[in-house]
N, C-alpha and C positions, 0 to 999 in steps of 0.2 A: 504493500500500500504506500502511494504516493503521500512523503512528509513535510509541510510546509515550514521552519520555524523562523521567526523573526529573529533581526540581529537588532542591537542595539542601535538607536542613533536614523538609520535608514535598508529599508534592503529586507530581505528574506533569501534564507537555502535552501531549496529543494532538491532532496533524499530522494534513495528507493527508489528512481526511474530513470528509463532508459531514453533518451533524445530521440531513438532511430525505432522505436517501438512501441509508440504512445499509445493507449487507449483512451475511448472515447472519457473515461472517469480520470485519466492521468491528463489529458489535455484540461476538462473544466476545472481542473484543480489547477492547476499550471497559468492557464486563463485568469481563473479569480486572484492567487498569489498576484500576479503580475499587475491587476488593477489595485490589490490594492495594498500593495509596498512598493510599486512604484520602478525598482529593482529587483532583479530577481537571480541566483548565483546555483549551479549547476558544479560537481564536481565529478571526473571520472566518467567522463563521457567520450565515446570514439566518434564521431563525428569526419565522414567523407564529406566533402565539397555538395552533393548531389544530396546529404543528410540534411546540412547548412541549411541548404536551399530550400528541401521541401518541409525541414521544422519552421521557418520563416515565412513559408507562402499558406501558411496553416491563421498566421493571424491576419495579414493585409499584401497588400502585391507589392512588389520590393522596388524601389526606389535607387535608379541606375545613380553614382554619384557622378558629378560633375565635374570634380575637381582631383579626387585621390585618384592615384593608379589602381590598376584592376587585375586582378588573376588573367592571366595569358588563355585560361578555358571555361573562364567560369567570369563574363562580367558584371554580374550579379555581385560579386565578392569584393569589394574594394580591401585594398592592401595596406594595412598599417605596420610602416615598417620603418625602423631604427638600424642601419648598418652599425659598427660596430668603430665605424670611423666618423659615425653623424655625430655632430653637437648639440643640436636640438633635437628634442620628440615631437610629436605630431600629436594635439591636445592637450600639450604641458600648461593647463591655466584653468579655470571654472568656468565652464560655459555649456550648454543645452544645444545639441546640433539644431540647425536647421530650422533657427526661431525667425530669422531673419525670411524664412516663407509662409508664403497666406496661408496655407497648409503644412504647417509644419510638420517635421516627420512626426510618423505613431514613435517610433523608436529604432535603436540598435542592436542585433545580436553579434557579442563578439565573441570568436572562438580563439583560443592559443593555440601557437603551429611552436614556435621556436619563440626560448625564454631564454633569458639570464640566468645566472646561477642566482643572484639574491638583487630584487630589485624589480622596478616597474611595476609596481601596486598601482591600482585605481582605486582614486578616492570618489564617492558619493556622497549627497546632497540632500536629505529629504525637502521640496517645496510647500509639502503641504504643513510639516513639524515645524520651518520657517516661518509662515503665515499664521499659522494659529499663537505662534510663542511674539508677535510683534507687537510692540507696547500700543497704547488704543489710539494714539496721535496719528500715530503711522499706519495703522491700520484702517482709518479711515480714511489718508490719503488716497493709498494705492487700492482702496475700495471704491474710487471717483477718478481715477486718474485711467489712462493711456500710455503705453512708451514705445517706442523705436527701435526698430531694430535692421539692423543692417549686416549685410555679408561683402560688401565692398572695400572696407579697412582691410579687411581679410583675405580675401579673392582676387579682387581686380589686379590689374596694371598697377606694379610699385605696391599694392597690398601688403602685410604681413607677411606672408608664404611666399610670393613673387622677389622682394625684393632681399632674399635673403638666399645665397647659392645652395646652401645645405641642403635644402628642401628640392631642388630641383630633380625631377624623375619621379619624386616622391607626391608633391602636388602642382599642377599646372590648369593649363585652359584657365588662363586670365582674362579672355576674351568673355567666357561664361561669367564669369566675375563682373566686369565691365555691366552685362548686362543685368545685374540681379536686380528687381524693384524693391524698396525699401518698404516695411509694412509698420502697422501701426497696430499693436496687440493688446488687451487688458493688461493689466498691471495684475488683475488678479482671473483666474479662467477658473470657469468650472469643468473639472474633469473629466473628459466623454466618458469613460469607462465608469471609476466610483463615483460621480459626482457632486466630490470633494473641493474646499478652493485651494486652490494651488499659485503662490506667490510666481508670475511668469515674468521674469527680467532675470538674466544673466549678463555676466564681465565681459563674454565674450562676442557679443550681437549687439546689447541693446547698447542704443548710442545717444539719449535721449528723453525726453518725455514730454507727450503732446499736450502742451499749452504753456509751456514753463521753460524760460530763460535757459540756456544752454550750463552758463555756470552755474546756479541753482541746481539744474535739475542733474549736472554733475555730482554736487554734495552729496543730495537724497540719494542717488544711486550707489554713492560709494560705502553710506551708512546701511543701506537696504546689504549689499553687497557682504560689509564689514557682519551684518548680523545673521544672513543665511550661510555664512559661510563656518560658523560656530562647531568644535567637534560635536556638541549636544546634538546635532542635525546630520550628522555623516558616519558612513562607516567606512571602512579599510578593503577594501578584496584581494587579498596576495595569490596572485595567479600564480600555476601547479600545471603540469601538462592534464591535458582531458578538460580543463575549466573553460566554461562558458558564461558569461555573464550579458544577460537581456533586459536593457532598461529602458525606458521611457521619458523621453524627450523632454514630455510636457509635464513628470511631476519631480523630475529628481535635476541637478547638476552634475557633473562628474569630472574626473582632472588626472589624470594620465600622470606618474610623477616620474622625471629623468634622472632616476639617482642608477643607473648602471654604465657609465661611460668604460667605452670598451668592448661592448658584446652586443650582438646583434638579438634582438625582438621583433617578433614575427605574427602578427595578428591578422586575423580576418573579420571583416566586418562586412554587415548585413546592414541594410538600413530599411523600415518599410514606412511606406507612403502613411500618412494621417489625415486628420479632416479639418474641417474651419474649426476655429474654435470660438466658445460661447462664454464671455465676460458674468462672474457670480450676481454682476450688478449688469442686470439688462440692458441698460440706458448705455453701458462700453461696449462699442462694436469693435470687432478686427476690420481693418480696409489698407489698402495700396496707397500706396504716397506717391500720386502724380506731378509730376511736374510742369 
């Protein structure tokens, strides 16, 4: 029998089951875990490319990325990968993929290929533990507010990733970059899945908040930042060969950490498509930032 147990902080482990051999009772268990810790951690699982793929297209249709390298057979797979001679990782920072879309992702399943001897943890984020722990000032704000998010700092021409050689092989198509529209999301979303609210602004997208002074709305965001980022809200994942770990975009953060200089890390990652999403406070829409 499939075992769900909560970790501390953010996240759950699921026991007792096989990735490549689910039943209909080990998927809805799997399912409900996943809505609602938000993260969810997988140990001792043999996983082929062809497993990946169809444990993934089990929850939504997968999401081609646009920017990371991709498996030579498998494009579905994008490639998170650290040589051994790179200086930077690829998600060393707190940030929610793919906020910066009107759709942002449902989420990522990430499988381990090749590991470090000690090192390359991912750290998690609970958003909803965030939001309910927010003193009542703040939490009325970002219960009426709007924020920004963008993937052009990041992507484009001269971006982050672009204007840095290490990363080069690793992420490209600047051009895609170039083109991303910037979106305008609740501050606080309610959860498709549990229908929970979930604090939605991350370090790594949001650049902004709709109606409010750029340096202003810099402050709040660094104190919003400064407080979901708290261990009381997070926990550790020390990746093992066979570990898998599948979390969700829209209620957790996560942050990749580069303490293994010298050895090559070798990830695969899944990402699937999500939906509009819907502000706790009705009156907050999602929309496009036209220019």
């Amino acid at each position: 029998m499939t075992v769900v147990t909560p970790l501390t902080g953010a996240g759950a482990e699921i026991t007792n089951v096989d990735l490549t051999d689910l039943s209909d009772d080990d998927f809805a268990t799997i399912h409900q875990a996943f809505a609602d810790y938000g993260v969810i951690f997988f140990r001792g699982q043999e996983l082929t490319e062809h497993d990946h793929i169809a444990f993934a297209q089990r929850f939504s249709t997968i999401n081609i990325n646009r920017f990371f390298s991709f498996h030579p057979d498998f494009p579905e797979i994008a490639l998170v990968v650290k040589e051994a001679d790179d200086k930077f990782n690829i998600g060393g920072g707190w940030h929610a993929d793919h906020s910066y879309d009107f759709d942002p992702a449902l989420g990522s399943i990430l499988v381990a290929r090749e590991l470090p001897p000690t090192g390359g943890d991912t750290l998690f984020a609970s958003m909803n533990a965030a939001y309910e722990a927010l003193p009542d000032d703040m939490r009325e704000f970002v219960d009426t507010h709007a924020a920004l998010h963008s993937g052009k700092h990041i992507f484009a021409k001269d971006g982050a990733y672009d204007a840095i050689e290490d990363f080069q092989g690793r992420i490209g198509n600047a051009e895609a970059g170039n083109e991303l529209v910037d979106t305008v999301h609740p501050m606080v979303i309610k959860h498709p899945l549990s229908g929970k609210p979930m604090l939605f602004v991350n370090p790594g997208f949001t650049v902004g908040i709709d109606g409010i002074a750029d340096e202003e709305a810099k402050l709040i965001l660094l104190k919003l930042y400064e407080h979901a980022g708290q261990e009381q809200f997070t926990c550790r994942f020390e990746w093992k060969p066979g570990s898998v770990a599948f979390w969700d975009n829209r209620a957790v953060w996560h942050f990749a950490q580069n303490d293994y200089e010298g050895h090559r890390r070798v990830m695969h990652r899944i990402t699937l498509d999500g939906c509009p999403l819907e502000g706790m406070n009705p009156t907050i829409a999602s929309s496009p930032v036209t220019v």
